[in-house]
C-alpha positions as CSV (number, residue, x, y, z in Angstrom):
1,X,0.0,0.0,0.0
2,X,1.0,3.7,-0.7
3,X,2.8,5.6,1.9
4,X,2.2,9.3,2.2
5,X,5.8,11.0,1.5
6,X,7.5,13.4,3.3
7,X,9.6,16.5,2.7
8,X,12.9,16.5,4.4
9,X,15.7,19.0,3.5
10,X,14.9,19.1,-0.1
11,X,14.3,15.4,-0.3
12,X,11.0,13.6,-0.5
13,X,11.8,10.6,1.9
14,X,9.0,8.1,3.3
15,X,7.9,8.5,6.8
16,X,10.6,5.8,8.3
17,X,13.4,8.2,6.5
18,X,12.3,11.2,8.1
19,X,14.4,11.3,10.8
20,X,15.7,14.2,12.7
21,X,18.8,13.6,14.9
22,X,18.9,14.2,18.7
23,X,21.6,17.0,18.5
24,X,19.1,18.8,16.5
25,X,18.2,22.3,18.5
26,X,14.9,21.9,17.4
27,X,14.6,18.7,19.7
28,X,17.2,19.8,22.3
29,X,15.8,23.5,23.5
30,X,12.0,23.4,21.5
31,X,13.8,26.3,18.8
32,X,10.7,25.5,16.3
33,X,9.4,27.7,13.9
34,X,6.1,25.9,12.1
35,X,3.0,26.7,9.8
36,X,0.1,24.5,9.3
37,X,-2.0,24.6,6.5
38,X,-5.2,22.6,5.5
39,X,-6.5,21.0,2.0
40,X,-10.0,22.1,0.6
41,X,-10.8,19.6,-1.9
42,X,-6.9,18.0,-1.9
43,X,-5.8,21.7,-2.9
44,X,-3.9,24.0,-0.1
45,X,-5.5,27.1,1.4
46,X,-3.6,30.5,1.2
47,X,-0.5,28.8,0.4
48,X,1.2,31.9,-0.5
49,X,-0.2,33.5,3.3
50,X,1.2,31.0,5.4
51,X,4.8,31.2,3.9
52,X,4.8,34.8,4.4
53,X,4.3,34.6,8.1
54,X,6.8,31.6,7.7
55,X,9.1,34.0,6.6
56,X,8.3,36.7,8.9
57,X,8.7,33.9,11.7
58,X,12.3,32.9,10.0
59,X,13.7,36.4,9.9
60,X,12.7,37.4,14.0
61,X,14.7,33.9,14.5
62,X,18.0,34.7,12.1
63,X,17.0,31.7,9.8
64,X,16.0,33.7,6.4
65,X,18.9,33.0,4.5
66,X,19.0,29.6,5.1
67,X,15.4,28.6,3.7
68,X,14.2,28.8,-0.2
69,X,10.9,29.9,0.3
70,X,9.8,29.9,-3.1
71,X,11.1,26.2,-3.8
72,X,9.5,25.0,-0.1
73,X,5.9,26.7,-1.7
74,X,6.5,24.4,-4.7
75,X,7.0,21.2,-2.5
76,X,4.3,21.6,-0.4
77,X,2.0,21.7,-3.3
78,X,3.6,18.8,-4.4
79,X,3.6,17.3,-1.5
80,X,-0.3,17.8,-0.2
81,X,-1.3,16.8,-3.8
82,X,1.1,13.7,-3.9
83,X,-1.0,12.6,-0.1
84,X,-4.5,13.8,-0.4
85,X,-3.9,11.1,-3.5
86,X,-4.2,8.1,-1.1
87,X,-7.3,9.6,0.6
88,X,-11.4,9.4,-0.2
89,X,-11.5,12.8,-2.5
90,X,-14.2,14.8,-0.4
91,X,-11.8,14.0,2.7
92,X,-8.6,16.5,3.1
93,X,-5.2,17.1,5.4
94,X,-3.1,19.2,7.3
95,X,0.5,20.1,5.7
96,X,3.2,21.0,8.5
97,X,6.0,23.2,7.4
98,X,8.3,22.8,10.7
99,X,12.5,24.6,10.2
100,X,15.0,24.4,13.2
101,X,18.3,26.0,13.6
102,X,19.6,22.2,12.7
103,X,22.3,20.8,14.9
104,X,23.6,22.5,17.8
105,X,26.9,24.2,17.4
106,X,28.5,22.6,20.1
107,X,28.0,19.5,19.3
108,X,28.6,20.1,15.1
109,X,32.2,19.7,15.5
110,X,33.0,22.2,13.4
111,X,30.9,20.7,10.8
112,X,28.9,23.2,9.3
113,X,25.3,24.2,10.2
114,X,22.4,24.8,8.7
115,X,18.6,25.2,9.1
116,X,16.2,21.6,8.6
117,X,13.2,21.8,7.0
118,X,10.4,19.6,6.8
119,X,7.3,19.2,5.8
120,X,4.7,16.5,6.9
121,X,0.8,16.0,6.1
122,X,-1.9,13.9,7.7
123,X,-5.3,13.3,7.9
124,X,-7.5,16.1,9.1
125,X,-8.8,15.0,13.2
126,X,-12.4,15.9,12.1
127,X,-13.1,14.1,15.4
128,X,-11.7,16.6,17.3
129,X,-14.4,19.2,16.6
130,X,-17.2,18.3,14.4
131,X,-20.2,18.5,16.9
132,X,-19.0,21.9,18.2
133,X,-20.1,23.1,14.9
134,X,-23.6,22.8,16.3
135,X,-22.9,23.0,20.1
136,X,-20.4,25.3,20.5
137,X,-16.3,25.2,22.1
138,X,-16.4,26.0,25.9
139,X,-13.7,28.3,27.0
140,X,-12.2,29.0,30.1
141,X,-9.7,31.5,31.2
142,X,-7.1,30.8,32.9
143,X,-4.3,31.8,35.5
144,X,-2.2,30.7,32.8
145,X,-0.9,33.5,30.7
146,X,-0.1,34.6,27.3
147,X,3.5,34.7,26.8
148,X,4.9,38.7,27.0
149,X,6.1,40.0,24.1
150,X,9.5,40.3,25.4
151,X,10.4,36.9,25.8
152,X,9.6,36.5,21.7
153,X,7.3,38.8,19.8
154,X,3.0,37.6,18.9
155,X,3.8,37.1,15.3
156,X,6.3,34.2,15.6
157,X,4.4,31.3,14.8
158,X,6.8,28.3,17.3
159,X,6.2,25.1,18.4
160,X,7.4,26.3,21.8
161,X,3.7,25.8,22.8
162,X,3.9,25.1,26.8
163,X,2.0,27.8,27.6
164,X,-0.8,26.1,25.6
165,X,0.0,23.0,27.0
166,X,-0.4,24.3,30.4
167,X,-4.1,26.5,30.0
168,X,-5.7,23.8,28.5
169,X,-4.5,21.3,31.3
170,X,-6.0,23.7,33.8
171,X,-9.3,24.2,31.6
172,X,-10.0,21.0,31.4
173,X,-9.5,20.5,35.0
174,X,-12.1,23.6,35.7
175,X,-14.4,22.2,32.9
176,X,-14.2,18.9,31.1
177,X,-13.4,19.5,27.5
178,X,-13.5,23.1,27.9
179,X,-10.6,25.0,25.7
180,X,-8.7,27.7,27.5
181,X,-8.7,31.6,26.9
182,X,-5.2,33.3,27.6
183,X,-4.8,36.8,29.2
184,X,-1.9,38.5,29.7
185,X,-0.4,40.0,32.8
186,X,-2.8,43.1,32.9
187,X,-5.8,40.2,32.2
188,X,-6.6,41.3,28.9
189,X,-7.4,38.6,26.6
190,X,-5.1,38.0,24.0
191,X,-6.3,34.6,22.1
192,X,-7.6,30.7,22.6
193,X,-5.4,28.4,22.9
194,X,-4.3,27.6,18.8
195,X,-7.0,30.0,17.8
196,X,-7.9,33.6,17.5
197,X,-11.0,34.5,19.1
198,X,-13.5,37.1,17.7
199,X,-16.4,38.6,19.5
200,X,-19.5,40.0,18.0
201,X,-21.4,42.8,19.3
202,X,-24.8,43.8,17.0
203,X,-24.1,47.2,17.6
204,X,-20.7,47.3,17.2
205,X,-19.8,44.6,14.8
206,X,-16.6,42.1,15.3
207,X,-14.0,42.9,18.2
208,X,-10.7,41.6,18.4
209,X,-7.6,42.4,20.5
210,X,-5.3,44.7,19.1
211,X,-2.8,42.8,16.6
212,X,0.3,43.6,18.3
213,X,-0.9,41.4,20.5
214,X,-2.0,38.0,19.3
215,X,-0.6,35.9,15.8
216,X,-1.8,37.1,12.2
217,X,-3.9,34.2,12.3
218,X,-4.5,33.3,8.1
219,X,-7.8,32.3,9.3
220,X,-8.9,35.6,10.9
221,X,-8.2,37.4,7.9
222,X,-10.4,34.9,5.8
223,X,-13.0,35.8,8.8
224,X,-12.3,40.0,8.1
225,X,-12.9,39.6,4.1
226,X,-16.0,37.5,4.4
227,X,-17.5,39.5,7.0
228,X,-16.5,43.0,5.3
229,X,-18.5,41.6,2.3
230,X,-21.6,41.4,4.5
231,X,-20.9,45.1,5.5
232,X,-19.8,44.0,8.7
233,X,-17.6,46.6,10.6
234,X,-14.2,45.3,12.7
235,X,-12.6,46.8,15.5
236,X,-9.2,46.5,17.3
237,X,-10.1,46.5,21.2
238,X,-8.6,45.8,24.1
239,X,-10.7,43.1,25.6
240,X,-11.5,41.3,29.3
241,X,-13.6,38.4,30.0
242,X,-16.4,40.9,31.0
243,X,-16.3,42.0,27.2
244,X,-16.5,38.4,26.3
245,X,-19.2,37.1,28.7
246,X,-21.4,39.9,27.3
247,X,-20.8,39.9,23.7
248,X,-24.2,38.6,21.7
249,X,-21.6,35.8,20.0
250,X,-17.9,34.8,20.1
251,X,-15.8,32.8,17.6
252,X,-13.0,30.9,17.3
253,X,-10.9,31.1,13.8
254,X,-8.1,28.8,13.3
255,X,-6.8,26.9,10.2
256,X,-8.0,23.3,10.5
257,X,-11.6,24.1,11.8
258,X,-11.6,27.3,10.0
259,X,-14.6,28.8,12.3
260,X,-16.3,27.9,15.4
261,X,-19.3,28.8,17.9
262,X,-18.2,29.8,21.2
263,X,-21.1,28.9,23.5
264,X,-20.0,29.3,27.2
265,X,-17.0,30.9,28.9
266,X,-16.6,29.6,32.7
267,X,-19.4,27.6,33.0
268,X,-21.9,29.7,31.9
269,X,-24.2,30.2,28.5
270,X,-22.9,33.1,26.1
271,X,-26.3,34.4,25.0
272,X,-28.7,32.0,24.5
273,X,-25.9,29.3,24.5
274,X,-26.4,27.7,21.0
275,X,-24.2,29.2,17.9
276,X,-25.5,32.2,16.7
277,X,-26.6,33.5,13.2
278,X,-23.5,34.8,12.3
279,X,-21.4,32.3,12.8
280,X,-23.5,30.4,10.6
281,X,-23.9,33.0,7.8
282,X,-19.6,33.2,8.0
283,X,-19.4,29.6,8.1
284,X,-21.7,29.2,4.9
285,X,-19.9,31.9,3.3
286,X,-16.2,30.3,3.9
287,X,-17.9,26.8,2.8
288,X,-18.9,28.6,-0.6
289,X,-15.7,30.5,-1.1
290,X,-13.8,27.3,-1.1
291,X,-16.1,24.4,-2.7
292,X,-16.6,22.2,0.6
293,X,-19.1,21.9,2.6
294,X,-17.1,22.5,5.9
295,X,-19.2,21.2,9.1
296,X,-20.6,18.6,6.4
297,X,-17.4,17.3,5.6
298,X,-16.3,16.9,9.3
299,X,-19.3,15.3,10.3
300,X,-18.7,13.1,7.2
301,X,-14.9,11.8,8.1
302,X,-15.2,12.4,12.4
303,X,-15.3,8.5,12.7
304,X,-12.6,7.8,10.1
């Protein structure tokens, strides 16, 4: 049977030849810098997006010269086509772009040293969020905080995700399945866990934190464009979990759900508690813009 291929260092390998060695700095201090993208219909969304930030995320880091961005965009089209090959067609996957500093210095011996890239894809985990679609994601905020912006800056996309880790440990100890919110040390809210979140006010239209300080999420953009098309305004707001509590809906945006419902924050009902009608006019809109039917097609492959 047909293995799914990946992209290591220029090289398409199979999955047992992707290997990355232990002296790697990547595995030795967590010095990751990582995209995800998603397949609609086997093809890649915003491909030419997510290497941007890449890039923004490879020069904060020093690693710019080091990566061919132009030849990686080419391989991960490849790539996703070459694996969404060996799936049902109406399913789709998640393509990791994942570049480390390569092998520690100290431990090169004097060999030289140079960034690893690789790329990996896999089925997408409808599992993981298909009913919230129609129930809604439960959030809780935590004690656990955003990290500050001088320890590394909101825009660098990194794997060093302990932080996430962390608030979702304590959310789920607070409330079962519940996802966490992160503040940051004056308690504003900066973003979910993996996602940006997005409030709605009717007589204000969508509020999100200022961008300085959350990621350029690819997703949140899609979210802007489809709701400016509806004539929907946005604002850039610094926002507490009074603001969110109180706003007629919240949203979640991230790349491999696209959108969700927020329906509760700390155990109790935002609004009526059910998704609300704009989430369901964006999410219809997104579904249209693309070709697939989005909560359909995780509904569809949840029990893969």
């Amino acid at each position: 049977m047909p293995q799914p291929q990946v992209y290591l260092d220029g090289q398409f390998v199979s999955p047992d030849e992707a290997r990355i060695p232990l002296d790697d700095l990547g595995f030795m201090l967590g010095a990751t810098v990582t995209e995800q993208l998603r397949s609609f219909g086997g093809r890649l969304f915003h491909v030419d997006e997510h290497l941007a930030r890449l890039a923004r995320s490879l020069a904060i880091v020093g690693l710019s010269d080091g990566v061919d961005l132009k030849s990686l965009s080419t391989a991960a089209v490849q790539l996703a086509s070459t694996n969404h090959a060996l799936l049902d067609p109406a399913d789709d996957l998640s393509l990791s772009i994942f570049v480390t500093p390569g092998t520690s210095p100290a431990l090169a011996n004097g060999r030289p040293v140079r960034p690893r890239v690789c790329m990996h894809t896999f089925p997408l985990t409808f599992g993981q969020w298909a009913e919230k679609y129609s129930v809604g994601e439960q959030l809780v905020v935590t004690q656990v905080q955003q990290v500050s912006t001088p320890c590394w800056p909101s825009e660098l996309k990194c794997r060093s995700r302990m932080h996430y880790y962390l608030a979702d440990r304590e959310a789920r100890e607070r409330q079962p399945g519940a996802r966490a919110l992160l503040p940051d040390a004056e308690g504003r809210i900066t973003e979910a866990t993996t996602a940006n979140a997005l409030l709605y006010e009717k007589d204000s239209g969508i509020l999100v934190p200022p961008a300085a300080r959350v990621l350029p999420g690819i997703s949140l953009a899609m979210v802007r464009w489809l709701a400016q098309r509806r004539g929907i305004a946005w604002h850039e707001r610094e926002l507490t979990a009074a603001d969110v509590a109180a706003a007629d809906e919240v949203m979640l945006s991230s790349t491999p759900f696209c959108l969700l419902p927020v329906t509760g924050l700390d155990g109790k009902p935002i609004g009526p508690g059910q998704p609300g009608p704009l989430f369901q006019s964006l999410l219809a809109d997104w579904s249209v813009e693309v070709g697939v039917d989005i909560a359909g097609q995780a509904k569809r492959f949840a029990q893969r």
